[in-house]
Backbone as CSV, one residue per row, in Angstrom:
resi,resn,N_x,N_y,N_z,CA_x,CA_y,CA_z,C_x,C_y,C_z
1,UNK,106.618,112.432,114.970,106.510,112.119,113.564,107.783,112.568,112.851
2,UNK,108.074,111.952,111.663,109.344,112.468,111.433,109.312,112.729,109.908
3,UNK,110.002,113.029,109.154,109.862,113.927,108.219,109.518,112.717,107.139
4,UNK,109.359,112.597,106.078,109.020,111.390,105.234,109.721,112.000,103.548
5,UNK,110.344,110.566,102.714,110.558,110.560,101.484,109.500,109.787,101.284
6,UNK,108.100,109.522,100.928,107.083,108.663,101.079,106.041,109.498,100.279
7,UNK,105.228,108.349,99.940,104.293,108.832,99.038,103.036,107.874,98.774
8,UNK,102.034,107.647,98.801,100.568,107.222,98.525,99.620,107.532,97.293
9,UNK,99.894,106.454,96.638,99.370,106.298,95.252,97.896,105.789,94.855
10,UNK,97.185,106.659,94.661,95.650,106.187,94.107,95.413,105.352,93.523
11,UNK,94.952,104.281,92.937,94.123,103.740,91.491,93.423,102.878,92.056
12,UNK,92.187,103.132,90.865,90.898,102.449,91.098,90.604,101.309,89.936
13,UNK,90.130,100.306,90.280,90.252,99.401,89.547,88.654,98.678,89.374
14,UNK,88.452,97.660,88.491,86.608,97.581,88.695,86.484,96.448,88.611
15,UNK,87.416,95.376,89.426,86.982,94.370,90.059,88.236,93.704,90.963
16,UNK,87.956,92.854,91.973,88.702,92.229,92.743,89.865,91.939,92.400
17,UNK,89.645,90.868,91.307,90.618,90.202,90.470,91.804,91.338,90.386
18,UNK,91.634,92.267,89.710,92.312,92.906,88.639,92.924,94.006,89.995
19,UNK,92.545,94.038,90.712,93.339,94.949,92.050,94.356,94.132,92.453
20,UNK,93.848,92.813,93.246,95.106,92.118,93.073,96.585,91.770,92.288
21,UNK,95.870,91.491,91.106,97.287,91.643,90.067,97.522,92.387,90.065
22,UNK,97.249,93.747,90.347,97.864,95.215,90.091,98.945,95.366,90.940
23,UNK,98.307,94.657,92.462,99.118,94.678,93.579,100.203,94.158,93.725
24,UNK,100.106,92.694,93.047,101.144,91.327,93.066,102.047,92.140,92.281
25,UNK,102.313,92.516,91.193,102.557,92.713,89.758,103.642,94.255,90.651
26,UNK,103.053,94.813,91.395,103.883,96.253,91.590,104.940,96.096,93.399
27,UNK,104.114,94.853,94.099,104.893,94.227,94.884,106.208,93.455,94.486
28,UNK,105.832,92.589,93.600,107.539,91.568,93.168,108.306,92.579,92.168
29,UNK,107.921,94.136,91.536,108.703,94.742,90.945,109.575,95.612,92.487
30,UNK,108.976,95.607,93.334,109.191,96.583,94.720,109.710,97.960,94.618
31,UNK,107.774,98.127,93.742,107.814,99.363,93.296,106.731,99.733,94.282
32,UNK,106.667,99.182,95.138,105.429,99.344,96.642,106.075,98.353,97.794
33,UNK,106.231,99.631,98.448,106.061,98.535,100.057,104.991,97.636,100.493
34,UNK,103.878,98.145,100.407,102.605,98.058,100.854,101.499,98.284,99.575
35,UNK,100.584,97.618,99.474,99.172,97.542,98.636,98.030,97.348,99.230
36,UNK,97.073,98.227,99.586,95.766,98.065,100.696,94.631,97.915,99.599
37,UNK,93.824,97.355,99.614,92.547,96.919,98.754,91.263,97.347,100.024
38,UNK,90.311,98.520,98.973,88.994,98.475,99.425,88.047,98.404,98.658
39,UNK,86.616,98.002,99.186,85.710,97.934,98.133,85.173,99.255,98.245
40,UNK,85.008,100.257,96.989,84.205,101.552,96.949,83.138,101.416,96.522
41,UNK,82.236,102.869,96.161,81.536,103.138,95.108,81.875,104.193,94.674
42,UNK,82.306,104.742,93.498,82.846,105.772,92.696,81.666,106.539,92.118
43,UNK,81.494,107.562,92.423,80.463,108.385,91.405,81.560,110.081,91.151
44,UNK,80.960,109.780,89.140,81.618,110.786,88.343,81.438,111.151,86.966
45,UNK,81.852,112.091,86.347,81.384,112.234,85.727,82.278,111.381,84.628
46,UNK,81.387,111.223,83.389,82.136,110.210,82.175,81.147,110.678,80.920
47,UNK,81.487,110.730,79.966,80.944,110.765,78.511,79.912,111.613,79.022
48,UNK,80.167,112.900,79.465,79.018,113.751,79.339,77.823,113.439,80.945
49,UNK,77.977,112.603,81.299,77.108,112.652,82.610,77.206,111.583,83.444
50,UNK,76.730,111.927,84.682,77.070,111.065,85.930,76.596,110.114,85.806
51,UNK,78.066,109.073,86.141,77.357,107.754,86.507,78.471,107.081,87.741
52,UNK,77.862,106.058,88.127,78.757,105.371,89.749,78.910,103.766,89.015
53,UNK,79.930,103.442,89.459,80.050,102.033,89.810,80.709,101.687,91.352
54,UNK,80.499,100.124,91.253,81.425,99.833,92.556,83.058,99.339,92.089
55,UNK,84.078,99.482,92.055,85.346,99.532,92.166,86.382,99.099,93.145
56,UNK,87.219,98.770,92.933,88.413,98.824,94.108,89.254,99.767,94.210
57,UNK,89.557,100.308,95.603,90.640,101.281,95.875,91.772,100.831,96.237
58,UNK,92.935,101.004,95.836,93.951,100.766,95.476,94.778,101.578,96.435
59,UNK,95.612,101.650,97.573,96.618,102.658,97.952,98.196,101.692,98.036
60,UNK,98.788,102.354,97.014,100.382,102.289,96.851,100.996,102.788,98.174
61,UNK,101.940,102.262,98.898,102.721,102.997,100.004,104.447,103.181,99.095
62,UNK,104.310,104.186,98.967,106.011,103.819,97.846,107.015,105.003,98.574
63,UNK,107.545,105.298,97.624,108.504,106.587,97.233,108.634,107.593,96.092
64,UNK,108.844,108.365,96.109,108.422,109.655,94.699,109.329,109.133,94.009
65,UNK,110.219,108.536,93.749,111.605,108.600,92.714,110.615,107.643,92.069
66,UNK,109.954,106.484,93.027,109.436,105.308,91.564,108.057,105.783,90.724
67,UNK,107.571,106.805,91.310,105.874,107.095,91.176,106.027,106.712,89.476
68,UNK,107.110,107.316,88.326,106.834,107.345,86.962,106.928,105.723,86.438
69,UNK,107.586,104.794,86.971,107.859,103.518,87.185,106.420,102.784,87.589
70,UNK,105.659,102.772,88.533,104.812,102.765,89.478,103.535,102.788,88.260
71,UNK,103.512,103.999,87.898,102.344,104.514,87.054,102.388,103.610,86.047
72,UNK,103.818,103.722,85.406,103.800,102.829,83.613,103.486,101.593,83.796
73,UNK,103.768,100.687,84.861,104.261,99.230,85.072,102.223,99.086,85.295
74,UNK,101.243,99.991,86.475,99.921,99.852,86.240,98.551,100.641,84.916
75,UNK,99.497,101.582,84.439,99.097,101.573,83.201,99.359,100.413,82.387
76,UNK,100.079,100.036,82.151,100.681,98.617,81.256,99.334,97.857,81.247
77,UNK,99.386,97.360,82.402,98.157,96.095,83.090,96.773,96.401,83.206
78,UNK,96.171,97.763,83.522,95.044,98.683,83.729,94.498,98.282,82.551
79,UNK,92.626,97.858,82.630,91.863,97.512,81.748,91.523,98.656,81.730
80,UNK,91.349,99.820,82.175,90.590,101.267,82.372,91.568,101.740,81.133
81,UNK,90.600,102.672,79.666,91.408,103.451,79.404,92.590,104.765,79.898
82,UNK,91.239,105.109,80.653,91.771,106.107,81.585,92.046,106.070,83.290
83,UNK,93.334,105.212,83.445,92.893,104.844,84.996,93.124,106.051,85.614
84,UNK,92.575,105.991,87.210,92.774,107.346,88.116,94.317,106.419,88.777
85,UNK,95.187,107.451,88.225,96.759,107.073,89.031,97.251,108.379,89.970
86,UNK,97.052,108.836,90.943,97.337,109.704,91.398,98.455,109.496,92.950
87,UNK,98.943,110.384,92.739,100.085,110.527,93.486,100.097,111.471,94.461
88,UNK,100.459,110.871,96.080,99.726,112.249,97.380,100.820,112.156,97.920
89,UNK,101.688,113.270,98.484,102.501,113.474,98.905,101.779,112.743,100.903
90,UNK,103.490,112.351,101.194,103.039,111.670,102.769,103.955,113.274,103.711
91,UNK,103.899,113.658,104.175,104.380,114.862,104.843,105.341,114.837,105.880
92,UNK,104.736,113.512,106.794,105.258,112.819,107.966,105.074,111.996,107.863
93,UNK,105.229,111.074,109.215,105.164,109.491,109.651,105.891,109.408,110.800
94,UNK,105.534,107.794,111.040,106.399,107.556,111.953,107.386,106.963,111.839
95,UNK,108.372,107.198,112.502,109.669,106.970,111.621,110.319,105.230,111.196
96,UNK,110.082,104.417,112.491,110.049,102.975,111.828,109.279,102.514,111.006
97,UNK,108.020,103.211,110.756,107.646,102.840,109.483,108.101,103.337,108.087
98,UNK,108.210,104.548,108.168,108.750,105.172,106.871,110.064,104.587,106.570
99,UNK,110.793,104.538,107.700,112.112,103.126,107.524,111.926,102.178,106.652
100,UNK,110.748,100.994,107.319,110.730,100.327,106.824,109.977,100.300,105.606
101,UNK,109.238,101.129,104.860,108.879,101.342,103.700,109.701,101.996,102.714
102,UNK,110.713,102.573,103.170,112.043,102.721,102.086,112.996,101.260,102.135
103,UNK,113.101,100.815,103.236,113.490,99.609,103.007,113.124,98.535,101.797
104,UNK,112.106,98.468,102.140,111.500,97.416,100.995,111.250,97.436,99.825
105,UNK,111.220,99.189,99.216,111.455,99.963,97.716,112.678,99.542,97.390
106,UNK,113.562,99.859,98.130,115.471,100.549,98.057,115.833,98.928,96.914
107,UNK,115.328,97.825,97.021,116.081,96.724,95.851,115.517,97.306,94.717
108,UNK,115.129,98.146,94.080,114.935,98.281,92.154,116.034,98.933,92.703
């Protein structure tokens, strides 16, 4: 494994549609290598007490330099007042991939 400038970005989104554009929208800026879509169920707390929906999970494959870029460009678009945008450090990898996922950032 080899050391990584890499990083994996959260957001949850609350329908199909709107994950996609999130994805398209942060792909042609190539402010993401990679955009993975799952279907969840989210349970949390909101206005005082628990509640769940079903959602999409969202994982960004990027780089830390764009994360503030990254965030504004899906805040912008995000129907969620408050979207979950979170940012996870990658530690390692393997190294043709982490290659090629700085590769495909490196044009902004």
């Amino acid at each position: 494994m080899d050391q990584a400038d890499a990083c994996v970005v959260m957001v949850t989104a609350p329908s199909k549609d709107e994950a996609e554009r999130l994805a398209v929208a942060t792909l042609e800026a190539r402010l993401a290598a990679c955009v993975q879509i799952q279907a969840i169920c989210s349970h949390y707390w909101w206005d005082g007490r628990i509640t769940s929906d079903a959602e999409q999970l969202l994982l960004f494959k990027t780089v830390p330099g764009h994360f503030a870029a990254l965030r504004d460009l899906i805040s912008s678009l995000h129907s969620y007042d408050t979207p979950e945008i979170i940012q996870l450090p990658v530690t390692a990898g393997a190294g043709k991939y982490l290659g090629w996922l700085r590769r495909e950032v490196a044009a902004v």
